[in-house]
LOMISE-267897 format. One record per residue (C-alpha): residue number from 0; residue in one letter; x, y, z. Coordinates in Angstrom, 1 decimal. Last residue first. Layout:
N
seq	type	east	north	up
NUM	A	X	Y	Z
...
// end
This chain:
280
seq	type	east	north	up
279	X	27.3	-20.8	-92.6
278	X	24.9	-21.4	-95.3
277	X	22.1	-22.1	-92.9
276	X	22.3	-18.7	-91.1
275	X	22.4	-17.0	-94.9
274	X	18.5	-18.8	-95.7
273	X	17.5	-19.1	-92.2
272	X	18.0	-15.0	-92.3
271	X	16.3	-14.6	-95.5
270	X	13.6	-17.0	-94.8
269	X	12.6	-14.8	-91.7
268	X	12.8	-11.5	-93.8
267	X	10.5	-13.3	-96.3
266	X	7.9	-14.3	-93.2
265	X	8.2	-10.6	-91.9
264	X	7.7	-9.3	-94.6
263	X	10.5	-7.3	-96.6
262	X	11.5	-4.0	-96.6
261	X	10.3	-1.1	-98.6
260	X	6.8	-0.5	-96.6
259	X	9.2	-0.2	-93.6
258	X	11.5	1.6	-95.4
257	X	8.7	4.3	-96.3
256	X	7.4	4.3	-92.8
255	X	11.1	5.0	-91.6
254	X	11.7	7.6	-93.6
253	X	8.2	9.2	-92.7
252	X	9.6	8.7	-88.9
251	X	12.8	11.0	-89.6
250	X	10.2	13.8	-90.8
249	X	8.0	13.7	-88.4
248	X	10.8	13.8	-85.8
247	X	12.3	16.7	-87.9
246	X	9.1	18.7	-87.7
245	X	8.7	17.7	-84.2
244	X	11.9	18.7	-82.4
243	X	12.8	15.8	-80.0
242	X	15.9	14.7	-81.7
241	X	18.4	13.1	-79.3
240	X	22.0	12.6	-80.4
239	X	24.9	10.1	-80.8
238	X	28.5	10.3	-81.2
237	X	31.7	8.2	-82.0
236	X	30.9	6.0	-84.7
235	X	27.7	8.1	-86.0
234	X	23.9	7.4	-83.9
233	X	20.8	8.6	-84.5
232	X	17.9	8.6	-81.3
231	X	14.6	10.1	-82.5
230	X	11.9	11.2	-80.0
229	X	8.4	10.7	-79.6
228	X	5.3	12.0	-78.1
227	X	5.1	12.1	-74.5
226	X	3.3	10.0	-71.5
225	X	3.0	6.5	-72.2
224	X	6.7	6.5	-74.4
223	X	7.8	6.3	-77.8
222	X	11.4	5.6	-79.2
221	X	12.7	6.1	-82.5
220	X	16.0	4.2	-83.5
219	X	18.1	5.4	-86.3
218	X	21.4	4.2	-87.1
217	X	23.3	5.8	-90.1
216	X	23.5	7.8	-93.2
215	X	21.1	5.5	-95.5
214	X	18.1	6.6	-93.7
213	X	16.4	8.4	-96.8
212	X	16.6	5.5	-99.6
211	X	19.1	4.3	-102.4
210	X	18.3	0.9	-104.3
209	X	15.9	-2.0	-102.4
208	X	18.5	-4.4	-104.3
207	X	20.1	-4.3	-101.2
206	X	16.9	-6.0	-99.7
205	X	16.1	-4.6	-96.6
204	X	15.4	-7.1	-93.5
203	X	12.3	-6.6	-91.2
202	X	11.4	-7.9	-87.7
201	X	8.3	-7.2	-86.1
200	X	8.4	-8.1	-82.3
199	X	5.8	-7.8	-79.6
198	X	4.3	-11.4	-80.8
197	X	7.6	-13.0	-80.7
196	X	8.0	-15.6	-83.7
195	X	10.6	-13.0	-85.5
194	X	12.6	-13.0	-82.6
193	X	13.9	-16.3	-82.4
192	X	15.4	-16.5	-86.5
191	X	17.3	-13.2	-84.9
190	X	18.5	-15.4	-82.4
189	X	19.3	-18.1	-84.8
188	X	21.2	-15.6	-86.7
187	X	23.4	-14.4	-84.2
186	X	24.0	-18.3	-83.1
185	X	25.3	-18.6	-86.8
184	X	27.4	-15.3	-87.2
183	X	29.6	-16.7	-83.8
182	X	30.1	-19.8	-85.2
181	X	31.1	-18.1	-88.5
180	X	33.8	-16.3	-86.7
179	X	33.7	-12.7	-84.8
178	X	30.7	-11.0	-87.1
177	X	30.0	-12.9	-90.0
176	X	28.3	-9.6	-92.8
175	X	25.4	-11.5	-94.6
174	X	23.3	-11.0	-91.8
173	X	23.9	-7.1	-91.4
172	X	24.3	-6.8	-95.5
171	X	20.4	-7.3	-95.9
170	X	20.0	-4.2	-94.1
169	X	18.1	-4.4	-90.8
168	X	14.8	-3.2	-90.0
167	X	13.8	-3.2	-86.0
166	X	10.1	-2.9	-84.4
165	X	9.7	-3.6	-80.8
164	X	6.5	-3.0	-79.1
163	X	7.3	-2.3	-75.4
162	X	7.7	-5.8	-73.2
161	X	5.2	-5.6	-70.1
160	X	5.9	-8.7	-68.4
159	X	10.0	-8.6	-68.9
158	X	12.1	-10.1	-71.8
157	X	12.5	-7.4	-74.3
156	X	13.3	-4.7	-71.5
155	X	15.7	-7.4	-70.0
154	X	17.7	-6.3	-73.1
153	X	19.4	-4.1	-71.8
152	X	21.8	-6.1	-69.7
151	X	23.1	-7.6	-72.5
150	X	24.9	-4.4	-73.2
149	X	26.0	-4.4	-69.7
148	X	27.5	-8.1	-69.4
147	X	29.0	-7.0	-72.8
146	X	30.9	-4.3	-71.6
145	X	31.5	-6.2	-67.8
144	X	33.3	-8.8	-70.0
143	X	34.9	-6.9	-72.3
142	X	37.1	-4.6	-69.5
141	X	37.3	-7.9	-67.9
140	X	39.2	-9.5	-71.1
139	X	41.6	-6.2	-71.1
138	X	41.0	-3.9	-73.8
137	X	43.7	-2.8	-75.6
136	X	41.9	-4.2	-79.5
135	X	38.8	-1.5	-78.9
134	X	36.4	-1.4	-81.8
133	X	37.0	-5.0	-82.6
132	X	37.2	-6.2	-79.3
131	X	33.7	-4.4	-78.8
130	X	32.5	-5.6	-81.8
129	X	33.6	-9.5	-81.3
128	X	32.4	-9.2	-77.5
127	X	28.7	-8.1	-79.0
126	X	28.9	-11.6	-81.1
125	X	29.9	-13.2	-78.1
124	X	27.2	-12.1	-76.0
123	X	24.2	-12.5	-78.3
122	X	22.9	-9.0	-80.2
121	X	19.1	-8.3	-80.2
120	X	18.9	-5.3	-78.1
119	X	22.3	-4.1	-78.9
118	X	21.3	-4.1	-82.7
117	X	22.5	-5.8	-85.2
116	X	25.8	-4.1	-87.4
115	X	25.9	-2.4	-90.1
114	X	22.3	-0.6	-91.8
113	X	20.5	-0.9	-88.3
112	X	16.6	0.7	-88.1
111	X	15.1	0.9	-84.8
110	X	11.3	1.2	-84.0
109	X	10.7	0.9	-79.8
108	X	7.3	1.2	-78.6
107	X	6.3	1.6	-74.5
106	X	9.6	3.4	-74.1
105	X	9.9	4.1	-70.7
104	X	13.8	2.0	-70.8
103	X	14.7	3.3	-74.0
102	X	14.6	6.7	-73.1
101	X	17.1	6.3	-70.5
100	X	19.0	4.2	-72.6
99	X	18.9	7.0	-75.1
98	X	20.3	9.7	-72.4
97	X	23.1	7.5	-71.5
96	X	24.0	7.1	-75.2
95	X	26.2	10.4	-76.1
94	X	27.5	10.1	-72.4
93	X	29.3	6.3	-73.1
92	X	27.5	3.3	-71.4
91	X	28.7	2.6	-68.5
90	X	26.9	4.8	-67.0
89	X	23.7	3.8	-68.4
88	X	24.2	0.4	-66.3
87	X	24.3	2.3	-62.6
86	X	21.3	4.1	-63.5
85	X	19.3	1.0	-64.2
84	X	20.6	-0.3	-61.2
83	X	19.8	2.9	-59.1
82	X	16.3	2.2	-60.9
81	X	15.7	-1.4	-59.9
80	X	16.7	-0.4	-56.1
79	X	14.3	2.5	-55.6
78	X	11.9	0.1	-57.3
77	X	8.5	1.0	-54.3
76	X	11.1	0.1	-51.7
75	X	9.0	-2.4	-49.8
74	X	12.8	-3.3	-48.3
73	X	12.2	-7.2	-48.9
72	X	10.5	-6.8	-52.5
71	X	13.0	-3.9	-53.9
70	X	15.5	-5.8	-52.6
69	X	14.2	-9.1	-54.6
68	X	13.9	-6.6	-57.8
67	X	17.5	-4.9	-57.6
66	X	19.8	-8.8	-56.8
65	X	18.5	-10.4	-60.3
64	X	21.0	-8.7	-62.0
63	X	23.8	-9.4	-59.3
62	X	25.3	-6.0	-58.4
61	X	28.5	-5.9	-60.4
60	X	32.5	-5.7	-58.1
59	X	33.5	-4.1	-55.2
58	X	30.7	-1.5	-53.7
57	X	31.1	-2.5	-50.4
56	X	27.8	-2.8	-49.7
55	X	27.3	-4.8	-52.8
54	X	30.4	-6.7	-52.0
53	X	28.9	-7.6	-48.8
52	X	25.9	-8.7	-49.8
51	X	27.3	-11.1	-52.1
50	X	29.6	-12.4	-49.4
49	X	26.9	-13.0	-47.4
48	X	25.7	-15.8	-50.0
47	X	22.3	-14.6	-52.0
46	X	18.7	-15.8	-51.7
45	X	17.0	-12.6	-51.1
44	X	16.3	-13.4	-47.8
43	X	19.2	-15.3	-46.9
42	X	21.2	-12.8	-47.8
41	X	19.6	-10.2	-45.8
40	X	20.1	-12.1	-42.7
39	X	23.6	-12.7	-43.3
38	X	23.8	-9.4	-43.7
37	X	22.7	-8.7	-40.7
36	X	19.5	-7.6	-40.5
35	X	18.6	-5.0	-38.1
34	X	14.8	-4.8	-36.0
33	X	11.3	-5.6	-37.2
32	X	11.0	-2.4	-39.6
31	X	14.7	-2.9	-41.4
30	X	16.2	0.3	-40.4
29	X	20.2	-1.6	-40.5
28	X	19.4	-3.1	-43.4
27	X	17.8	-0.6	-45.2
26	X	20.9	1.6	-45.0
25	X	22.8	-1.1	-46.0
24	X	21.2	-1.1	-49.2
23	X	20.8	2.4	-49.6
22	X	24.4	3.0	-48.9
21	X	25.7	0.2	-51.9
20	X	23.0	1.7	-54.4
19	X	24.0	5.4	-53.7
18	X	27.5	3.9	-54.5
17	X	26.8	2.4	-57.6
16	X	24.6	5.5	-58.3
15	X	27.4	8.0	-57.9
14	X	25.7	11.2	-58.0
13	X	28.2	14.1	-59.4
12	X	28.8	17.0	-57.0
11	X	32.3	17.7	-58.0
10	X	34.0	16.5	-54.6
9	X	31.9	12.9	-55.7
8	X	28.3	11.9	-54.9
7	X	26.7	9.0	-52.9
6	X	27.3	10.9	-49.6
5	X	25.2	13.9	-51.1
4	X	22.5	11.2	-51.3
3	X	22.4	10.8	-47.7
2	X	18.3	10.3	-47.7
1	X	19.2	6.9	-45.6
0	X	16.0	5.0	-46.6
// end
């Protein structure tokens, strides 16, 4: 494609994937192998109005979710497109996570353990707008939206053909906690009720009656990919860290064995949930 990529960065040097994206795109336009597309052309190809292609180029609003994959498909572009647009997401995402969405996204097996709040990968759009308007009451209603249209945008990893294995424990207090209204706290739980019937998911709650244990300080996801051994991701209110160094990854991952065995089964966790998502 264009190979400008110092175009797609600013006076400081820093790529700009939304922009890389935007350039790439109409670079490919205009080289397409059989002569220019306008973008008309390209729209119709990928199923999209002009417009859409133009405010891609332009770089003035989201790129369509669905958009990456279909240019990937007309341009031959081996998923040039699906990873600016991967890129393009972790950025909005503060620095202290960017480097765990990039993990998250290899990982061929995901283990997460949430004593607050459920996890971004399982949460449902309103109850993922009540935490962010919660944790930010100035925020304009588009600042939200594109927030939560970006969290939600991680979980395609759950969805696509080659899922990673997902395990996630969650305190008993996370579904008794309503989050937003008890509307809200009832669709959460009926998604959570969905997830513990897919075959790539195990899905654990912890009794509070399960007394003191070794991951009480906070979140803790670990995340394995194909090619590397594993990493832990913890997470505070404001900050967030890798651990890669093996003694303390060994460590972290014993804790998680032992809540694991701690927890309840999978058919008992799913009872649980009915149990509170019925009472609301």
């Amino acid at each position: 494609m264009s190979g400008e990529t110092d175009s797609a960065a600013d006076t400081e040097g820093v790529r700009d994937p939304r922009k890389e994206f935007a350039e790439e795109c109409k670079s490919a336009r205009e080289l397409y192998p059989s002569g220019p597309l306008t973008q008309t052309d390209l729209g119709r190809l990928v199923r999209v109005s002009k417009s859409t292609i133009s405010r891609v180029e332009n770089c003035v609003g989201p790129v369509p979710p669905g958009l990456p994959p279909l240019l990937d498909q007309v341009f031959a572009t081996d998923g040039l497109f699906k990873r600016l647009y991967e890129e393009i997401h972790a950025q909005a995402f503060p620095a202290h996570s960017r480097q765990r969405i990039e993990w998250e996204t290899k990982a061929v097996v995901i283990a997460e353990w949430s004593p607050t709040v459920v996890p971004g990968l399982l949460q449902t759009p309103d109850y993922a707008r009540s935490l962010f308007r919660e944790g930010d009451p100035r925020a304009s209603d588009t600042e939200l939206v594109n927030k939560v249209r970006t969290r939600i945008a991680r979980q395609q990893i759950l969805t696509g053909s080659t899922p990673p294995d997902f395990s996630v424990i969650l305190c008993e207090s996370v579904i008794q906690r309503v989050v937003g209204s008890r509307e809200v706290m009832r669709e959460q739980l009926a998604v959570l009720l969905e997830h513990t019937t897919h075959p790539t998911t195990v899905l654990q709650v912890l009794p509070l009656a399960a007394g003191t244990h070794g991951l009480m300080d906070g979140t803790l996801s670990i995340l394995t990919t194909a090619d590397g051994p594993p990493v832990v991701y913890t997470e505070g209110i404001r900050s967030g860290a890798i651990i890669d160094e093996p003694s303390e990854v060994r460590h972290l991952s014993r804790s998680y064995d032992v809540l694991t065995a701690s927890a309840l089964s999978r058919d008992a966790s799913a009872q649980m949930i009915r149990h509170h998502m019925e009472a609301l």
